[in-house]
C-alpha positions as CSV (number, residue, x, y, z in Angstrom):
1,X,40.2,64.8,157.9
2,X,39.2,68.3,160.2
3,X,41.9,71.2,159.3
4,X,42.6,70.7,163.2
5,X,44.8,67.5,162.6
6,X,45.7,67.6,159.4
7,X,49.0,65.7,159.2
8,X,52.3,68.9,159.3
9,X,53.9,67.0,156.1
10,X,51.1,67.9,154.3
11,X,50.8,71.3,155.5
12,X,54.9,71.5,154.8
13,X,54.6,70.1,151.3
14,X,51.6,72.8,150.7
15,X,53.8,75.2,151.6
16,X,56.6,74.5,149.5
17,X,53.9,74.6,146.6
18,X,52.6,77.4,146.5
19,X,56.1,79.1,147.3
20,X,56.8,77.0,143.7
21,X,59.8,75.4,145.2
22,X,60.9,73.1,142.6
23,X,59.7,69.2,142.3
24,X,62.6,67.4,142.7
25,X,63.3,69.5,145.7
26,X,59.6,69.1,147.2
27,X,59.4,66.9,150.6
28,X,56.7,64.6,149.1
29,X,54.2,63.6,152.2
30,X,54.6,59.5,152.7
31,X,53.3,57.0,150.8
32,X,51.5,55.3,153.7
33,X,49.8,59.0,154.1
34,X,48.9,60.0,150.6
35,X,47.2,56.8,150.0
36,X,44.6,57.7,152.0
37,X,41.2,58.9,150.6
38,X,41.4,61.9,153.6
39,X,44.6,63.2,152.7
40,X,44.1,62.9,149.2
41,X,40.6,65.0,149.5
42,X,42.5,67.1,151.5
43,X,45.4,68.1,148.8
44,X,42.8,68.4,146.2
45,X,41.2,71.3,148.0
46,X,44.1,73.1,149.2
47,X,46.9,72.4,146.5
48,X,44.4,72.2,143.0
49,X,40.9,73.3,143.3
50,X,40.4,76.9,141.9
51,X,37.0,77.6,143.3
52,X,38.7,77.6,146.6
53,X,42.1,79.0,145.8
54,X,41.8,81.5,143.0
55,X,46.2,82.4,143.6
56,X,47.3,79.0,142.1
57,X,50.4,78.1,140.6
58,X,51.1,78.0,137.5
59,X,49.5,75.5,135.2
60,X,52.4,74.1,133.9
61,X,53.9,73.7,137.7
62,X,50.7,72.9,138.9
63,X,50.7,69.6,135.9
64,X,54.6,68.7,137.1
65,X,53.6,68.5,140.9
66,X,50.5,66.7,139.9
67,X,52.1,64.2,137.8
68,X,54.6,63.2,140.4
69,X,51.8,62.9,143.1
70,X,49.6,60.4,141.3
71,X,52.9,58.6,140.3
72,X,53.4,58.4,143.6
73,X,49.9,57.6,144.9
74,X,49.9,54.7,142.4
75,X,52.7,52.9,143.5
76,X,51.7,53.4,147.4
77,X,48.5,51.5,146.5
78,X,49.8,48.8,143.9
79,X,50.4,47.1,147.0
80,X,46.4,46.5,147.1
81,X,46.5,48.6,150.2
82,X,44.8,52.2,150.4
83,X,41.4,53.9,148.8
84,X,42.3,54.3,145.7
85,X,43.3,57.7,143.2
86,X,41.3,60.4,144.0
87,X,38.8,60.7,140.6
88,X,39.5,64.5,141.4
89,X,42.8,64.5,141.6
90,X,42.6,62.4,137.9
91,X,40.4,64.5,136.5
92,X,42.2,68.1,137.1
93,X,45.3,66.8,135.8
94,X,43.3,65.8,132.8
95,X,41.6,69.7,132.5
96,X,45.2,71.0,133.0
97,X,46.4,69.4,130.1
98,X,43.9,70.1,128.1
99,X,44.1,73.6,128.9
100,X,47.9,74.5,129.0
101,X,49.4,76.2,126.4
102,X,53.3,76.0,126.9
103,X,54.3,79.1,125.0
104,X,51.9,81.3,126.5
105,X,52.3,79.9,129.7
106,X,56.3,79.7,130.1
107,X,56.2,84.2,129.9
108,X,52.8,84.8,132.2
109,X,53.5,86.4,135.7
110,X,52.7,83.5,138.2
111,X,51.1,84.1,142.0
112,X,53.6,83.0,144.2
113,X,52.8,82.3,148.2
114,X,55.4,83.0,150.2
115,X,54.6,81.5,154.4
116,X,56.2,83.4,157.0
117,X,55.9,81.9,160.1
118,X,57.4,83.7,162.6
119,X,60.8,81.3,164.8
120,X,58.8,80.4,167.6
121,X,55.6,80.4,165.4
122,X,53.1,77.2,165.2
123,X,53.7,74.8,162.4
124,X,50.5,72.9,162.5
125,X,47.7,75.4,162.4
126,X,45.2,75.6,160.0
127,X,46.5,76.1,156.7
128,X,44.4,79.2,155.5
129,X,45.7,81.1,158.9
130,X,49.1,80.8,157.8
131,X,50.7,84.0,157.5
132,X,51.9,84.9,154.1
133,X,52.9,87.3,151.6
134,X,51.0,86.4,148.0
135,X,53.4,88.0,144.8
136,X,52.6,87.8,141.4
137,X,56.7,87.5,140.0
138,X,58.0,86.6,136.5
139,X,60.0,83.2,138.1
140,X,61.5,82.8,134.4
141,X,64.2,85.5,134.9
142,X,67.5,84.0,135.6
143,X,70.1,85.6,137.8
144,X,71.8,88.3,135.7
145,X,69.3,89.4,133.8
146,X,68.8,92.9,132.9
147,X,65.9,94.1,135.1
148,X,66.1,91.3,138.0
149,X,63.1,93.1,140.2
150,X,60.8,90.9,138.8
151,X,61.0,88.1,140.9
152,X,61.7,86.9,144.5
153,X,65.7,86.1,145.1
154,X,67.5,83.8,147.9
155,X,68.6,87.4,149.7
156,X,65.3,88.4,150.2
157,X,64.4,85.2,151.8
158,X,67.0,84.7,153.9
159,X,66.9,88.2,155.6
160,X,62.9,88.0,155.6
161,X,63.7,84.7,157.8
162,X,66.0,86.9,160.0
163,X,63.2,89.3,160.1
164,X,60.9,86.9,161.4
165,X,63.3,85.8,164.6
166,X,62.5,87.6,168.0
167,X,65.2,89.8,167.4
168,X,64.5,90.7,163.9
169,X,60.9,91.2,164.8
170,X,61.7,93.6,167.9
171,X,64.2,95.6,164.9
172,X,60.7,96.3,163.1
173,X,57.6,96.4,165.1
174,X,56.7,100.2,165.2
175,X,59.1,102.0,163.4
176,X,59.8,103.7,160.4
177,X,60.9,101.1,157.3
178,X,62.9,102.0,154.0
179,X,63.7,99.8,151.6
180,X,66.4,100.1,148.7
181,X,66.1,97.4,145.7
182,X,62.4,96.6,147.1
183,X,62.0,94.0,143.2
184,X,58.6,92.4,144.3
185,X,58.2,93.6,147.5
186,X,58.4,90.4,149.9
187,X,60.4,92.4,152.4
188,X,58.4,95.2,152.7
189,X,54.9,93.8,152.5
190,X,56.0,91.3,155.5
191,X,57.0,94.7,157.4
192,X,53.7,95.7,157.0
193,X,51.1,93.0,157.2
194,X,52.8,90.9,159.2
195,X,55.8,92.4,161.3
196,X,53.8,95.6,162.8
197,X,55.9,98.1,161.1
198,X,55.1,102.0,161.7
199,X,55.3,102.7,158.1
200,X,57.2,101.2,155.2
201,X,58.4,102.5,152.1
202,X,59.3,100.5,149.2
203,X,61.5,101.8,146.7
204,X,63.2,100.6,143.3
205,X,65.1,102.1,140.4
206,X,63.5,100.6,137.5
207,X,60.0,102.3,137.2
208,X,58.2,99.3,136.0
209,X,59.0,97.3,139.2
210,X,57.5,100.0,141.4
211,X,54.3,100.2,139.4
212,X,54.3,95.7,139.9
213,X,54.8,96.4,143.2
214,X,52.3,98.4,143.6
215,X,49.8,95.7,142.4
216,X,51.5,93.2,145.0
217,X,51.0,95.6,147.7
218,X,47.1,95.7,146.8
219,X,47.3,92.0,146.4
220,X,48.3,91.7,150.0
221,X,45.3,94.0,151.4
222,X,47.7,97.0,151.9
223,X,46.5,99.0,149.0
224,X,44.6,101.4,151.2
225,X,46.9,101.7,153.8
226,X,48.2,104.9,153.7
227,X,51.4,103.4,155.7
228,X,52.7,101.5,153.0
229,X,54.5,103.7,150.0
230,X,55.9,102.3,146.9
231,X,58.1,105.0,145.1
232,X,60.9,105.8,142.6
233,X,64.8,105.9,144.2
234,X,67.6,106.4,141.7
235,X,71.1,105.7,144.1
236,X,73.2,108.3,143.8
237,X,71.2,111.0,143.1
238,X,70.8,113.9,145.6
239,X,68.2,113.8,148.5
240,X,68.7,117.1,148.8
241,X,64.3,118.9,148.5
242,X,63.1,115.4,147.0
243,X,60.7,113.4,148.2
244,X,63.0,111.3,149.9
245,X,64.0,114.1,152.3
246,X,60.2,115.0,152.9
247,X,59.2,111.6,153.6
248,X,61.8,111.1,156.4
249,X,61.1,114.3,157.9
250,X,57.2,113.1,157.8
251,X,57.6,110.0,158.6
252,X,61.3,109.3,160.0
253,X,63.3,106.3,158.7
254,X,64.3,103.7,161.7
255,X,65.9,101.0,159.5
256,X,66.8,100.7,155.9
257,X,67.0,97.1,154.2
258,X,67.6,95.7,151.3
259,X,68.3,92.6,149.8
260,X,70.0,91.1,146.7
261,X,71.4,94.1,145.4
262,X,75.1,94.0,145.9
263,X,75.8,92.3,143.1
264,X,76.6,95.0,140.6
265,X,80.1,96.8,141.1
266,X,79.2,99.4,139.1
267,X,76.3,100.3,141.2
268,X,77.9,99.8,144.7
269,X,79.1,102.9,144.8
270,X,75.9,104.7,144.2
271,X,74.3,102.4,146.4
272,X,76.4,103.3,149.4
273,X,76.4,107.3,148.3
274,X,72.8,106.8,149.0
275,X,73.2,105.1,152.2
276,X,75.7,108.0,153.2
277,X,73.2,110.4,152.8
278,X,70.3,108.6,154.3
279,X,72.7,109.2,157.4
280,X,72.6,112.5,157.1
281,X,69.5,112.7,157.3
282,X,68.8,110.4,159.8
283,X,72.0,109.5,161.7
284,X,70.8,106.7,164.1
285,X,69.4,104.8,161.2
286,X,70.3,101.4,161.4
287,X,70.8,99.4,157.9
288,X,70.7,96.0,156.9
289,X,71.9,94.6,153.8
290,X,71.3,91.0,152.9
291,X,72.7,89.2,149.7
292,X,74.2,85.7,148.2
293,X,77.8,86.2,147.9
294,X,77.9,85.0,143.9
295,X,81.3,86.7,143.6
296,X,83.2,87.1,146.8
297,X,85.0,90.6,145.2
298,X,82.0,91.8,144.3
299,X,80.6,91.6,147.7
300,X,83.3,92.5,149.8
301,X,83.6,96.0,147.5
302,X,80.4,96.9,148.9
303,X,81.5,96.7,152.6
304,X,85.0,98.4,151.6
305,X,83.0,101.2,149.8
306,X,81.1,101.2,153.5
307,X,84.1,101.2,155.3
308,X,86.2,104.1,152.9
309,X,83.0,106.4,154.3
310,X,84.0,105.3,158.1
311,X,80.5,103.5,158.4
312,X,80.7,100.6,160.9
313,X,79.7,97.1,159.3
314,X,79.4,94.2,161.1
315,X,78.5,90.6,159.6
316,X,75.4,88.6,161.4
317,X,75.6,85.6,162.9
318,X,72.5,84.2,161.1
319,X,72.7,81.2,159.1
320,X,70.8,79.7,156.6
321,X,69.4,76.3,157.6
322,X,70.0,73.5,155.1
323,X,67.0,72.5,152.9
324,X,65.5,69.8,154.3
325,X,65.3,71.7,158.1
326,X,63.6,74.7,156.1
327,X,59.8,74.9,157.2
328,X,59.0,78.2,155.5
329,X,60.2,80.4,153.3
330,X,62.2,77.5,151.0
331,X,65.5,78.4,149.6
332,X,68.6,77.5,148.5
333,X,71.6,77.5,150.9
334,X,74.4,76.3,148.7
335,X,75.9,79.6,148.4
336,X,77.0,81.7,151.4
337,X,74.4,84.1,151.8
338,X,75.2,86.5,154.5
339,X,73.6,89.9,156.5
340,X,75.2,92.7,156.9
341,X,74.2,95.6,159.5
342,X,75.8,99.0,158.7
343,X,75.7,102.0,160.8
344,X,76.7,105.7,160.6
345,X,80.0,107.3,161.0
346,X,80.8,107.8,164.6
């Protein structure tokens, strides 16, 4: 099997590995397929073998999928039908066991490939020209946790998916990117290395998550590109003579987003404070604000806060598909999850 017609299930099912969607969630490739010694072959190089992909998942997620593959091989050949399990297939499951420690592994930072294909983009190229956005990310923080930069959220999918449409693209390419809550840095990275962005800057509260960011900017190639910042950004402080105010005037702010942070009541207000003065100092700016709407209140308090400053907020039409239509970036659509563009007063 060439990488030129390698069947799409198995390029989706790659995909939704290395993104660490979870097993039961996974859309296994068919039996008829992965009985084959080709596709087989195939998965072992792209999905398990280390020499060849040194950004893996996990070990204990790598054993779960790998389990539930050969399960699944076995019973597509019990038949008498097929080549066969793949010796090394059997035989990395075998080294992962051997080697996993559970309770050092369940706390250890995982590499997590996100595959941001743009709308219109191909689906069955090559699987190592695949765009994507590579973050290392803590994936056993739970929503509500105290410092939730850390890992990758449904928000920051579903607006990187709006980012990747012809419209959102055209919002990005060449200009000036700021964004608020950055965590991990999916949104911002994409801006950069994928989206044709002017310059980006990357900003978080907590100081810890800007210093991991900075390590998944340099993970993604952009640690020497000068237009690509991660900084510091308390909300509700002044911009007043901060760096803030002299990075706009050096390198003007077109669009602010931001993604999974209206959650918090008790930061809202700050949040928009900031956003009110990022208008003052750049009143055309056009923001977007993406989030899962966990607590309907909650939510809406951040667009009343917007509209008690007489900014304009309007609600995109962009929806998430279900699951099972989803052909990159995975994630769950249970919960509304909605956009939200604010501009300016007047």
């Amino acid at each position: 099997m060439t990488e030129s017609d390698v069947d799409p299930s198995l390029l989706l099912f790659r995909r939704q590995y290395l993104q660490l969607f979870e097993p039961d969630f996974l859309a296994w490739p068919a039996q008829k397929l992965i009985r084959s010694a080709d596709a087989q072959t195939w998965l072992y190089k792209r999905l398990f073998d280390e020499s060849r992909n040194p950004r893996l998942p996990p070990s204990g997620y790598q054993i779960r999928v790998l389990e539930a593959l050969l399960s699944r091989i076995q019973r597509a050949i019990s038949n008498g039908e097929g080549d066969g399990v793949s010796e090394r297939l059997m035989s990395r499951l075998v080294s992962l066991r051997d080697s996993w420690l559970e309770a050092t592994q369940e706390k250890s930072d995982s590499y997590v490939t996100f595959t941001c294909i743009p709308e219109n983009g191909r689906l069955d190229q090559d699987a190592s020209s695949e765009p994507t956005v590579t973050l290392l990310e803590r994936r056993y923080l739970i929503s509500g946790s105290r410092v939730t930069g850390f890992r990758t959220w449904e928000g920051s999918l579903h607006l990187a998916s709006y980012l990747l449409t012809e419209t959102g693209k055209e919002l990005v390419k060449g200009k000036g990117i700021l964004e608020l809550g950055a965590g991990t840095g999916l949104l911002s990275i994409l801006c950069a290395k994928h989206l044709e962005a002017r310059h980006v800057t990357a900003t978080d509260g907590d100081k810890g998550v800007v210093e991991a960011l900075k390590k998944n900017i340099v993970l993604n190639g952009l640690g020497s590109n000068q237009h690509v910042v991660a900084r510091t950004l308390n909300w509700g402080d002044d911009l007043e003579a901060t760096w803030v105010e002299q990075d706009c005037k050096a390198r003007p702010y077109d669009v602010v987003i931001g993604a999974d942070i209206t959650y918090d009541k008790v930061a809202i207000k700050a949040l928009v404070m900031t956003i009110h003065q990022l208008f003052e100092l750049r009143p055309g700016l056009r923001v977007l604000i993406g989030g899962v709407v966990r607590n309907v209140n909650t939510f809406e308090s951040f667009r009343s806060e917007c509209l008690s400053r007489r900014f304009s907020v309007e609600e995109l039409g962009f929806q998430a598909k279900p699951m099972r239509q989803q052909n990159a970036l995975f994630y769950a659509a249970a919960v509304p999850i909605k956009i939200l563009s604010v501009s300016g007063p007047g």
